[in-house]
C-alpha positions as CSV (number, residue, x, y, z in Angstrom):
1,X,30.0,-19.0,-1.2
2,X,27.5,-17.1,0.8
3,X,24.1,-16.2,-0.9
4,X,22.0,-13.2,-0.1
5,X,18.0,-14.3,0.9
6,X,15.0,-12.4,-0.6
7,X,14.4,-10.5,3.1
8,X,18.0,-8.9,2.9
9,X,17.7,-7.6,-0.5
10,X,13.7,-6.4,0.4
11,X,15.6,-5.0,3.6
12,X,18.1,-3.2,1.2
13,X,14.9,-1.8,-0.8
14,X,13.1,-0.3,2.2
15,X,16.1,1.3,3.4
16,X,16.5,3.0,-0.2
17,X,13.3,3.7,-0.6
18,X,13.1,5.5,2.5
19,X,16.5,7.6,2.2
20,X,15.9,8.6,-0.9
21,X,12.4,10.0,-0.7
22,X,13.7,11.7,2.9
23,X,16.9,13.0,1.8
24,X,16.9,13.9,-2.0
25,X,15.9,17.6,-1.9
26,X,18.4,17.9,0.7
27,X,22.0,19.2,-1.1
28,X,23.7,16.7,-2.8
29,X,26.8,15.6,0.1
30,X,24.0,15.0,2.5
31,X,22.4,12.6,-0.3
32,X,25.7,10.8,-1.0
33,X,25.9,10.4,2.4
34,X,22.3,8.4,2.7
35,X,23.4,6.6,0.2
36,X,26.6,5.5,1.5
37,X,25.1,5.0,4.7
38,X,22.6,2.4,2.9
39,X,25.5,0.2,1.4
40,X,27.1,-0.1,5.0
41,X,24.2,-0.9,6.6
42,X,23.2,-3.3,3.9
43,X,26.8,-4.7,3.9
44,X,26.7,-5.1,8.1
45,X,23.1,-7.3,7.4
46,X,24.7,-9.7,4.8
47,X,26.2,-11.9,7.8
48,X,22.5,-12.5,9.2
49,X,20.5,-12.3,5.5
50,X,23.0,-14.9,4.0
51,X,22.4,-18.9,3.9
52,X,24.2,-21.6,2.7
53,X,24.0,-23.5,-0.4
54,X,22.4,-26.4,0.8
55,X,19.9,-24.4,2.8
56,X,19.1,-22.8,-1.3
57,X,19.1,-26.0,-2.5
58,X,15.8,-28.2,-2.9
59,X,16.3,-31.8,-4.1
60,X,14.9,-32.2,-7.7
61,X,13.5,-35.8,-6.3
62,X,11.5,-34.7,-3.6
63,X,8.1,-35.7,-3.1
64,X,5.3,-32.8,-3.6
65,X,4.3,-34.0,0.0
66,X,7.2,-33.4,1.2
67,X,8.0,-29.9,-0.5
68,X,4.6,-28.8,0.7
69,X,5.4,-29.9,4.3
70,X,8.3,-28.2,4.4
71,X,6.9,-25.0,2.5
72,X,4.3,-25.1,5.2
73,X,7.3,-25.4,8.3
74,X,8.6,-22.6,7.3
75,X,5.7,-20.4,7.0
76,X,4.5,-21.4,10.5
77,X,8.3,-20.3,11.7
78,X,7.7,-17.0,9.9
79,X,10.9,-18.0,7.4
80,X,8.6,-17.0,4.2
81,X,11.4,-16.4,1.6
82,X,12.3,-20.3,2.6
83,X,8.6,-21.4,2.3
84,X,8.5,-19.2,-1.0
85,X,11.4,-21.4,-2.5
86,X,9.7,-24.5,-2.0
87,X,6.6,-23.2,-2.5
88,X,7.7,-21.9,-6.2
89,X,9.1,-25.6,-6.6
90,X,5.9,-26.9,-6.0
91,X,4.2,-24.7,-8.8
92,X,6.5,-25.2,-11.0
93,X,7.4,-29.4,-11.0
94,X,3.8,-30.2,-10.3
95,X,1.7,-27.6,-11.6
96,X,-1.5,-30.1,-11.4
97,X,-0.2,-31.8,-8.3
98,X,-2.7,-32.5,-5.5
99,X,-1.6,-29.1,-3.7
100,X,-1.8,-26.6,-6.4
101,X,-4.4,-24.7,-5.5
102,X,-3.9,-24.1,-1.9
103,X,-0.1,-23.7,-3.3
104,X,-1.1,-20.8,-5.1
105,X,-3.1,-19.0,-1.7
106,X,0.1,-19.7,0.0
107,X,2.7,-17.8,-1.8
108,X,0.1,-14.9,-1.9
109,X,0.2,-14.7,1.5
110,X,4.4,-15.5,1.5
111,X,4.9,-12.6,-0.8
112,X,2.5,-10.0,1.2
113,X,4.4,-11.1,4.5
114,X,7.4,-10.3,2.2
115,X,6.4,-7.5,0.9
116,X,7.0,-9.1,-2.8
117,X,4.4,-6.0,-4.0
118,X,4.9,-7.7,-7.9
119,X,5.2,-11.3,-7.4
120,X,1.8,-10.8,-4.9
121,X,0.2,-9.1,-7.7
122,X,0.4,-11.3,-10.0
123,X,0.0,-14.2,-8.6
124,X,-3.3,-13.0,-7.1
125,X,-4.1,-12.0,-10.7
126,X,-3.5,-15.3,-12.1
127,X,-5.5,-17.0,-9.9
128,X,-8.6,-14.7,-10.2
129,X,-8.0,-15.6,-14.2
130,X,-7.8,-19.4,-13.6
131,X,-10.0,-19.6,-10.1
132,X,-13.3,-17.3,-10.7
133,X,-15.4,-19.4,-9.0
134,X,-13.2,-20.9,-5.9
135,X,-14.6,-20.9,-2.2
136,X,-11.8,-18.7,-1.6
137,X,-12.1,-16.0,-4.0
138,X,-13.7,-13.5,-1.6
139,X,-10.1,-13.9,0.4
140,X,-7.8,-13.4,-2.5
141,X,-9.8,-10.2,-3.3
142,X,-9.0,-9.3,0.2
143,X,-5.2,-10.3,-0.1
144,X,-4.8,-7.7,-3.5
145,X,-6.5,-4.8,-1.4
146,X,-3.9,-5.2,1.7
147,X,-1.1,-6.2,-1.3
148,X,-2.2,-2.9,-2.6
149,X,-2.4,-0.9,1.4
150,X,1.0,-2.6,2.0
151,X,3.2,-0.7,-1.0
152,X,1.2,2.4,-0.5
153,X,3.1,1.9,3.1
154,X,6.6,3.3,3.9
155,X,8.2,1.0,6.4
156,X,10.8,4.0,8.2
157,X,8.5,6.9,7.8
158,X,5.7,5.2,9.8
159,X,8.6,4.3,12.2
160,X,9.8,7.9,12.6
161,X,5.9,9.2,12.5
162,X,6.6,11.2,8.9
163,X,3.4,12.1,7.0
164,X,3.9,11.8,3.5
165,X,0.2,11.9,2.3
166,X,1.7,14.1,-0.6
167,X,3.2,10.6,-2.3
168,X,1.9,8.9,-5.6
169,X,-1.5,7.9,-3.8
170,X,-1.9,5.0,-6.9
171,X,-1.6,2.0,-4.4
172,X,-4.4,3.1,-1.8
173,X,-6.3,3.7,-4.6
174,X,-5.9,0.5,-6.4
175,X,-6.4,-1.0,-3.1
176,X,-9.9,1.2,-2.3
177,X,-11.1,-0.4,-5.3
178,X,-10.2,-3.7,-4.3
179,X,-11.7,-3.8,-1.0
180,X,-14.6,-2.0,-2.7
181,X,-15.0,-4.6,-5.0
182,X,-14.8,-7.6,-2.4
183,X,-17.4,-5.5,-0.4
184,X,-20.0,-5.0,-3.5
185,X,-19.7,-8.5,-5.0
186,X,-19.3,-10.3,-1.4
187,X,-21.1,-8.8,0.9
188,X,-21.2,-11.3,3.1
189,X,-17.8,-12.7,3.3
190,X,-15.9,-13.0,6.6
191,X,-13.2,-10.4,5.0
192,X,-16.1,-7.8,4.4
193,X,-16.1,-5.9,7.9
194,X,-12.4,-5.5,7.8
195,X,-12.3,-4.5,4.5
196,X,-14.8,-1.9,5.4
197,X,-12.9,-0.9,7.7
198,X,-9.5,-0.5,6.1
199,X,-11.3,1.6,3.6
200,X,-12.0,4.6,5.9
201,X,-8.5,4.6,6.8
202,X,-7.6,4.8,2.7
203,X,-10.3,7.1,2.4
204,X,-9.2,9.9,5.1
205,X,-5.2,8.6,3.2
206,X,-6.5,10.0,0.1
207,X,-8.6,12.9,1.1
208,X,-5.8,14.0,2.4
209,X,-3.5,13.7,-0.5
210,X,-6.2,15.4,-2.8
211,X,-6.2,18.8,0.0
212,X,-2.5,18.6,-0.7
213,X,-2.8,19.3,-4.0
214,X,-5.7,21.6,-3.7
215,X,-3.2,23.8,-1.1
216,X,-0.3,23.8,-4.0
217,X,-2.8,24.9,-6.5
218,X,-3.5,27.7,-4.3
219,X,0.4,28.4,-4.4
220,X,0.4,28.6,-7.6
221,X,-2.5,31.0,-7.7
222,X,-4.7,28.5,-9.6
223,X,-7.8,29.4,-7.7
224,X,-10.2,27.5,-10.2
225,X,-8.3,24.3,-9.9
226,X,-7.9,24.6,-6.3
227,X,-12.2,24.9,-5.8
228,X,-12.6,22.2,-8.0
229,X,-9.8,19.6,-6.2
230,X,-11.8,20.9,-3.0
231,X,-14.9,20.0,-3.9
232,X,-13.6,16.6,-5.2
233,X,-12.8,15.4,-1.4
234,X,-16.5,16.4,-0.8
235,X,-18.2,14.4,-3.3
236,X,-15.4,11.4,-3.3
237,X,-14.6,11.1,0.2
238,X,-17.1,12.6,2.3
239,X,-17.3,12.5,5.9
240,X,-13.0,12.2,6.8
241,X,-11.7,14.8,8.4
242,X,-10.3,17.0,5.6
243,X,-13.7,18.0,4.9
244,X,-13.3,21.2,6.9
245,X,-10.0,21.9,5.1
246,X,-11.9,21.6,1.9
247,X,-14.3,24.0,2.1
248,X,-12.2,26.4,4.0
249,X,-10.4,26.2,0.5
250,X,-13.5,26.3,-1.6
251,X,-14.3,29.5,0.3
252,X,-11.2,31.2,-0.5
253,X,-10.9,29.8,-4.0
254,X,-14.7,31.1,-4.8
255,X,-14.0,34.7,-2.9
256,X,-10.6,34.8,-5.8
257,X,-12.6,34.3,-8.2
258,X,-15.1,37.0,-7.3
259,X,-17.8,34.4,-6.9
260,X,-19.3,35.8,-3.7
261,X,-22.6,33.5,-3.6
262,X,-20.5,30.5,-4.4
263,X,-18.6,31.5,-1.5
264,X,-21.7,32.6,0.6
265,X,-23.1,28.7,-0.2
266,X,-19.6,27.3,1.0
267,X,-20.2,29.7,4.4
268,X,-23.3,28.4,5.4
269,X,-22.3,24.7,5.3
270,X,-19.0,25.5,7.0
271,X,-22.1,27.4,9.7
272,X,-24.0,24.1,9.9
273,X,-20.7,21.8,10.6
274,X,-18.3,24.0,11.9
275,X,-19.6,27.2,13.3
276,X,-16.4,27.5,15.9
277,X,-14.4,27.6,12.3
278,X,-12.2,31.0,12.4
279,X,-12.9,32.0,8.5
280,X,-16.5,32.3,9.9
281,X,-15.7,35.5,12.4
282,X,-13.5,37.3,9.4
């Protein structure tokens, strides 16, 4: 009897993920076709994502030594839903064993690499709660921020260069705040620079999201929203590139709403920073 590992069911997910936020608004026979398209390609994978019972199988009598030998095998081989099951065996037979710390740092990094969004979560969680003042801590506030950058990800539409900026931005901004907060309360931990870094890229992610809905409120003639989501990428996220966008909408919103030195204001800034802008020669 075959059984299915973690990676082909997180395989399955992806795939779903991806097909239905690509194809739904599409009419409904090209959906059922994504979708059917999914289960064959998930049903072709089963032959490489499946594994014995033995393979599933970890012997109730063995050592935590030995479980955390082998847990540590398999994450050096990149098998991390293997080193997850033995890992979870350790945490769960000998919860004060003499590995049960570094257990616990382990399957964070085993469920990022698997991209186990919930299990990573919590498990980062839980040791924050019970670990406040480890060595490590500054590194398992770093693991929740890239937890955090890694759902806000879509594996096929980076493949296939799709910008979706206009998704549910919660995730890159859960994991801004993480990184800010590992930034502010460890300033100097090795993690810091790259967290700094990975910021600016969330930053210019969510600028962008926030001119999205700035544009749609301009569709739907909601000039007063549409000044006011502006002027938020301004004040939140200033200095990424949607800054020109925003105050090219400010301007418009403001000359809507018939408030011409609101607008004028907007102008000169736009003069200062971008005096090649075309709004500026109209």
């Amino acid at each position: 009897m075959l059984s299915v590992t973690i990676e082909c069911f997180l395989f399955y997910r992806e795939m779903e993920k991806f097909l239905t936020t690509t194809y739904k608004e599409l009419n409904s026979s090209m959906y059922k076709f994504s979708k059917g398209l999914t289960l064959v390609l998930f049903s072709l994978a089963l032959s490489a994502c499946s594994s014995s019972p033995e393979d599933n199988d970890i012997a109730a009598k063995t050592s935590p030594d030995v479980l955390y030998s082998q847990a540590r095998t398999s994450m050096e081989l990149g098998n991390y839903s293997k080193a997850v099951r033995s890992l979870e065996a350790l945490d769960s037979r000998f919860p004060f064993g003499p590995h049960k710390t570094q257990v616990q740092l382990d399957l964070i990094y085993a469920y990022y690499k698997m991209d186990d969004v919930a299990s990573g979560i919590a498990n980062i969680d839980r040791f924050i709660r019970l670990n406040p003042t480890h060595p490590n801590i500054d590194y398992v506030y770093y693991m929740r921020g890239l937890v955090n950058m890694q759902a806000d990800s879509y594996l096929f539409h980076d493949m296939l260069n799709i910008d979706r900026t206009d998704r549910d931005p919660k995730n890159a901004q859960d994991a801004f705040k993480d990184f800010d907060r590992l930034i502010k309360t460890y300033p100097n931990s090795k993690y810091a620079a790259d967290a700094q870094k990975r910021m600016l890229s969330l930053k210019n992610r969510l600028a962008k999201y926030s001119i999205q809905v700035a544009e749609y409120y301009i569709k739907m003639n909601a000039w007063s929203a549409a000044a006011v989501r502006a002027q938020s990428v301004l004040e939140t996220y200033p200095g990424t590139p949607s800054t020109e966008r925003a105050l090219e909408i400010m301007a418009e919103a403001y000359g809507e709403l018939g408030q011409n030195q609101l607008k004028q204001n907007v102008l000169m800034v736009m003069q200062a920073n971008f005096p090649n802008n075309e709004i500026l020669s109209n």
